[in-house]
N, C-alpha and C positions, 0 to 999 in steps of 0.2 A: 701937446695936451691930449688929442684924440688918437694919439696913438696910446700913452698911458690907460684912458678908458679903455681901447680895444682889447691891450692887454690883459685887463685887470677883468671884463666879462669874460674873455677867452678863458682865464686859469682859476678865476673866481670858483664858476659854476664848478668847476671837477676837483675842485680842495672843497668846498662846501658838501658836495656827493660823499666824498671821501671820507672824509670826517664823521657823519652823519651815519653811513658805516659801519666806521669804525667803533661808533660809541653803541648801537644797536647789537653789535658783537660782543665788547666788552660785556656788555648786561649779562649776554647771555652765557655765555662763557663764567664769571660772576657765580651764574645761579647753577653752572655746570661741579663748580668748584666747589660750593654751598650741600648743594647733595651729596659729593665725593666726599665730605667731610661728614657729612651727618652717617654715612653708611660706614664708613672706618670706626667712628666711636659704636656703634652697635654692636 
């Protein structure tokens, strides 16, 4: 069982990072894509 713990701090924290991210990119990229679009219909 305290090795499942060890594991799961060990890989937790850097899929949590990861993730976290990845969704702060997604937005931005989003609003990257949102402008691209607005300037094409002009």
């Amino acid at each position: 069982m305290e090795q499942w713990m060890s594991l799961i701090q060990e890989l937790g924290f850097p899929i949590f990072v990861s993730f976290y991210l990845l969704h702060r990119l997604e937005t931005k990229l989003v609003a990257i894509h949102d402008v691209l679009v607005t300037l094409k219909m002009k």
